[in-house]
N, C-alpha and C positions, 0 to 999 in steps of 0.2 A: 504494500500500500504506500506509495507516493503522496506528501504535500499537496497542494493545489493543483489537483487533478480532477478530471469529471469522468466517472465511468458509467458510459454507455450500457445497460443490460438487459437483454432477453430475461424474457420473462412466461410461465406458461398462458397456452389460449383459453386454458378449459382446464385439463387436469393438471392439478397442482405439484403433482409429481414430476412434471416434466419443466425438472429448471436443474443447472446443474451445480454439481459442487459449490466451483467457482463465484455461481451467482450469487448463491447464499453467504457462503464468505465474503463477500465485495458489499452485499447489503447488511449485513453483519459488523463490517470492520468501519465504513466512510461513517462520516461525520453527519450528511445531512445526505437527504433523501429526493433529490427534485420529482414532482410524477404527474400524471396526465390527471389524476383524481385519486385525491387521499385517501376516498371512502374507497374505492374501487385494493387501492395498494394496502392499503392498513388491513385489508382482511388476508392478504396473502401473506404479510409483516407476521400476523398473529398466528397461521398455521405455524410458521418458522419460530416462533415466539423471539422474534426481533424486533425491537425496541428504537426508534429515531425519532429524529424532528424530519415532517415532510412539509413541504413548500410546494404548492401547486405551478405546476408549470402545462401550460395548454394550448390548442390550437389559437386560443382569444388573447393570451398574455405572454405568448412565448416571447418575444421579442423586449418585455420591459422585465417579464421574469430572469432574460439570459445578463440582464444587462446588472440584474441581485445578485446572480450569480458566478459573473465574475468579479463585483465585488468579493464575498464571499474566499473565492479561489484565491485573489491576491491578500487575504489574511491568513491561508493558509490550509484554507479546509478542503478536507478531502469531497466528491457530493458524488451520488451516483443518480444516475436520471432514467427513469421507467415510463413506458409507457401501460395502458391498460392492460394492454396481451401483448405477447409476442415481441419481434426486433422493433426499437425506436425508431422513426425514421422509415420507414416503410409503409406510407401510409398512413403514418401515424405524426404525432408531432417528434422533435427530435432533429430532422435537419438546420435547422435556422441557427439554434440553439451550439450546437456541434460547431458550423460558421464562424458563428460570432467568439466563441471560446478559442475556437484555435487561431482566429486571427488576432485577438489579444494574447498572445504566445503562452496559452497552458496547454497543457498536455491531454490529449481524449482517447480516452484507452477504452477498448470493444470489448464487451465481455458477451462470445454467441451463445444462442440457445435458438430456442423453436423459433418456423416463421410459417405462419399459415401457408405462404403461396406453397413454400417447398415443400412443408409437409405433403401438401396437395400433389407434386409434383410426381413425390415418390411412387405413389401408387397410380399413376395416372398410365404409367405404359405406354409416356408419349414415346414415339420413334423420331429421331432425329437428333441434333446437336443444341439447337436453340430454341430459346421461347421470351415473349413477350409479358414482365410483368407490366401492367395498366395500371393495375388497383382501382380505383371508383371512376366511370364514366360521366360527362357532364351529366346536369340534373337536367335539364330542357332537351325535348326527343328529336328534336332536330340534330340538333350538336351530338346527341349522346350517337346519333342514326349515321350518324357522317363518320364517324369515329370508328364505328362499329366496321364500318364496310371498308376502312381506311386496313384495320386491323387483319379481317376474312380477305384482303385481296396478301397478304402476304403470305409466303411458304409455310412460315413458323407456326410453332402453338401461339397461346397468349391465356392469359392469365390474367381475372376481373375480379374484384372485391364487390359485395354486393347487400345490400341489406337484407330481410326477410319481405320487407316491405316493397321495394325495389325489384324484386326479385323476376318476379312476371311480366314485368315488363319490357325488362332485357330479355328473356327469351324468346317475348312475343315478336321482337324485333330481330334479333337472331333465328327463329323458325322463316322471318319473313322474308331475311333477307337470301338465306340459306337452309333451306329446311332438313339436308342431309347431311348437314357440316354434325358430327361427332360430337360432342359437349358431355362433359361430368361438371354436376354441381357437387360440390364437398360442401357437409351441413354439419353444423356442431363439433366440429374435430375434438378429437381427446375426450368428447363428454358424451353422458350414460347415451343419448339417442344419434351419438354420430352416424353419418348417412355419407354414401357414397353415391347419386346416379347417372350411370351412365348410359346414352345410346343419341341418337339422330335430336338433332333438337328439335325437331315435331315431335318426337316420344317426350323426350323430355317435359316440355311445355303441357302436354296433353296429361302427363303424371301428376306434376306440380299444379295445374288449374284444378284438378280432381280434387283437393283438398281442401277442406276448411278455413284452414289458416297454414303459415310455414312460420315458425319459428326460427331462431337464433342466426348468427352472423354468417353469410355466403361466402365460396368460393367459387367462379363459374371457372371451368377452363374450357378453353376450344384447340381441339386437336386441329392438327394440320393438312391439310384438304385432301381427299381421296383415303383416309384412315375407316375405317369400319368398324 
């Protein structure tokens, strides 16, 4: 553990089991805690029974939060910075924040663990060398539509963050625009009803409209064209 340093940490999506040694120790040892929501960190704090001071740092205040927080660093203290799940910075807050510290010359040390897309990746039996992470599509379906078909005319996979809410309608537009293009949606990763499904995004679409309601944080991926 370094003086005025900020360490970056992976954190789990779901099952609380999945963080590593490392992470515990570095949230154990720093001085101050920065994180995407206290309420959200402090109950993972408790499973570990890890004891700190947290300081909100978020998508609304990262940039006057990084500005406390190098304060902070230049007195001396160690901070590690969490997001709600998963790697910071991916989707998440965490890059601005990263910027601004290492251009005031402290140190930003990574500490890895889970990250939705890859998890996603692993199991997905894409073929090929490359893929596209996206993470969230515009909100307005024009832009989100444009984007979409920007994405489907390339070789690669890719890879969409999505909400439950959200969810139907990016397929709707994916079956529209491509009805045989391959898609797994990954649901709930690591926890009790995680969900894998895959097939043509017309099946797709036609599964997920079937239901009630869809629950917890999305993963779409889209295979790479002519895959079955």
């Amino acid at each position: 553990m370094h003086m005025s340093t900020l360490y970056i940490v992976a954190t789990p999506i779901g099952n609380l089991q999945d963080i590593t040694y490392r992470a515990v120790k570095t949230l154990s040892e720093v001085d101050i805690i920065a994180c995407e929501d206290t309420r959200v960190t402090q109950r993972l704090l408790a499973h570990y029974d890890i004891h700190k001071r947290l300081i909100a740092t978020h998508a609304h205040n990262e940039k006057a939060s990084a500005k406390g927080i190098i304060e902070l660093l230049k007195e001396g203290s160690t901070i590690a910075f969490v997001s709600d799940a998963g790697t910071p910075g991916v989707s998440d807050p965490g890059s601005l924040l990263v910027e601004q510290v290492r251009a005031a010359g402290f140190s930003v040390v990574p500490i890895p663990g889970v990250s939705a897309a890859i998890t996603s990746v692993s199991v997905a039996g894409i073929s090929g060398k490359s893929f596209t992470f996206e993470g969230f599509l515009p909100v307005k379906s024009g832009k989100r539509d444009a984007r979409l078909r920007e994405l489907l005319d390339r070789s690669e996979a890719f890879i969409l963050y999505e909400s439950p809410y959200r969810l139907l309608k990016v397929l709707t537009a994916l079956a529209a625009l491509e009805p045989e293009r391959k898609v797994m949606v990954a649901r709930e990763i690591t926890k009790i009803h995680e969900e894998f499904v895959a097939a043509k995004a017309v099946r797709v679409l036609e599964e997920f409209s079937s239901r009630q309601s869809i629950k917890g944080e999305c993963v779409l991926l889209v295979y790479p064209e002519g895959i079955e």
